[in-house]
C-alpha positions, 0 to 999 in steps of 0.5 A: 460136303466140304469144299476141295482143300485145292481151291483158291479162296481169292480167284472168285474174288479177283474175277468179280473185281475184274468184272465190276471194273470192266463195267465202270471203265465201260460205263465212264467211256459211254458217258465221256461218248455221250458228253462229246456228242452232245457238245458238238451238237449244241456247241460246235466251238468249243468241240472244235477247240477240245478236238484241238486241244486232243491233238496238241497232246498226242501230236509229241506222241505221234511223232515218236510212233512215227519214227518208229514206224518209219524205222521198221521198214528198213528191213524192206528197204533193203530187201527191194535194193537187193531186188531191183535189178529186174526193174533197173532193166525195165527202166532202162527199156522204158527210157529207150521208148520214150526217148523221142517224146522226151526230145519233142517235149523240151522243144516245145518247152522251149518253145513255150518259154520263148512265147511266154517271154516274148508275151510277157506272161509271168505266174504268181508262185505261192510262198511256201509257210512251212515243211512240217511232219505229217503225225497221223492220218485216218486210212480206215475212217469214212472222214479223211484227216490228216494232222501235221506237226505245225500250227499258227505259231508257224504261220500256219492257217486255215485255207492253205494247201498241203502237198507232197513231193507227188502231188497235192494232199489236202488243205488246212481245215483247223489250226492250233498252236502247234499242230493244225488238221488237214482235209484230205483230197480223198474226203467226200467233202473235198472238192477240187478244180482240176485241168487235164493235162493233155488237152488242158479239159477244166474238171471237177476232183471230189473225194469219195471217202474210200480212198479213191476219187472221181472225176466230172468235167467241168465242160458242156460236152460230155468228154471221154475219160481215157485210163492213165489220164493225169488232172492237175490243179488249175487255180481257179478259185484261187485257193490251191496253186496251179499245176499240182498233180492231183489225180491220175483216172483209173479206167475208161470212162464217160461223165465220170471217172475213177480216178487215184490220188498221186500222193498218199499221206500214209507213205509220206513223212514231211509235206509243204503248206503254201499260201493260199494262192489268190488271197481274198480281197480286203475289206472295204474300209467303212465310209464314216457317216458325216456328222451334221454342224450343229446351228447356233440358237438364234436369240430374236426366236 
């Protein structure tokens, strides 16, 4: 029988090329996966320096995504500035209410800065290192990174803290030239020491590699969690500074909490690395072993 006149000779061609190329992009992919597994299994430095160099190259390319991102969501922007009267009301209702706790706490802020002047108390501010951009952050990964537009050409180290206008974002796991990788607080490798700042209880924040993160105190008796309870860094350890808002719990608890991280990377644009803030001690200096005088060879001998 003779094939229909209407047939195109080229389509079974086509699809077949299309079909070997599938397979060898899929294949090279495999391999590439195969290559870096097996280099961060045998030779974590220089993954750790690969990884790094990735994230100079696509650093420049985040940043632009960003902006653009950040410009999509004028048109929100001024849907909620159309919006907002209801919530102007509730502000100002909310205002009213806590009028007479506002009063009583700045007089026992000044009260607080009267006793501290006449103790003599002075706290050491860290010195900010650098505002850098925040380009990229893992939102849907079991691991939460974050990585930022600035490096050791900066001043920018491993150890620093990262944070945001609400709150504390994470600390510096990796720097390179000109971009550094950041843990997030929210990680299930981040560990914290937190106060409560109602009664000043030492807890301990832990990411939970989901977004949220718990809470256990650091005390011996086993405190109460109460909702809207707000933990803070206390500065022990001496890496993060103190009083940074870390996280706010969720709902009651005992032992341990739920609790939510006041700032969230994905909704920030710039963030601010600081020192570390109790630097490590040096190094004692080795003592040089003394080297013994050598006698004179006696000649009667």
């Amino acid at each position: 029988m003779a094939p229909p006149l209407n047939r195109r000779t080229g389509f079974s061609r086509r699809a077949q090329y299309g079909l070997f190329l599938s397979y060898v992009v899929a294949g090279a992919l495999v391999v590439v996966g195969l290559v870096l597994l097996l280099l961060a299994r045998f030779d974590p430095p220089a993954f750790t320096a690969l990884r790094m160099g990735v994230a100079e190259l696509t650093t420049p390319i985040s940043s632009g995504l960003n902006g653009l991102r950040r410009a999509a969501t004028v048109p929100s922007g001024v849907t909620d500035y159309f919006g907002g009267a209801g919530k102007i009301r509730e502000l100002r209702k909310q205002i009213e209410e806590e009028r007479a706790i506002i009063m009583r706490a700045r007089t026992l802020n000044a009260e607080n800065r009267r006793l501290r002047a006449l103790l003599k108390v002075r706290d050491a501010e860290p010195m900010p290192v650098v505002a850098a951009r925040l380009v990229a952050s893992t939102a849907s990964s079991t691991r939460r990174y974050a990585i930022l537009n600035a490096g050791w050409r900066q001043g920018v180290k491993p150890g620093q803290s990262v944070r945001g206008p609400e709150g504390l974002i994470g600390r510096v796991l990796e720097a390179g030239p000109n971009s550094s990788r950041v843990l997030l607080i929210v990680d299930a490798e981040s560990i914290v020491p937190v106060r409560r700042a109602r009664d000043g209880l030492p807890a301990i924040v832990a990411g939970r590699g989901d977004g949220l993160l718990e809470v256990r105190s650091a005390a011996s008796v086993d405190a109460p969690f109460r909702a809207g309870d707000i933990f803070m860094t206390s500065g022990s350890g001496g890496l993060y500074p103190p009083n940074i808002p870390v996280a706010r719990v969720v709902r009651d608890a005992r032992d341990a909490a739920d609790a939510r991280a006041f700032a969230n990377p994905d909704s920030l644009d710039f963030a601010l690395v600081q020192q570390v803030f109790l630097p490590e001690p040096p190094a004692p200096a080795p003592t040089p072993t003394p080297t013994p005088t050598p006698r004179p060879s006696g000649t009667g001998q």
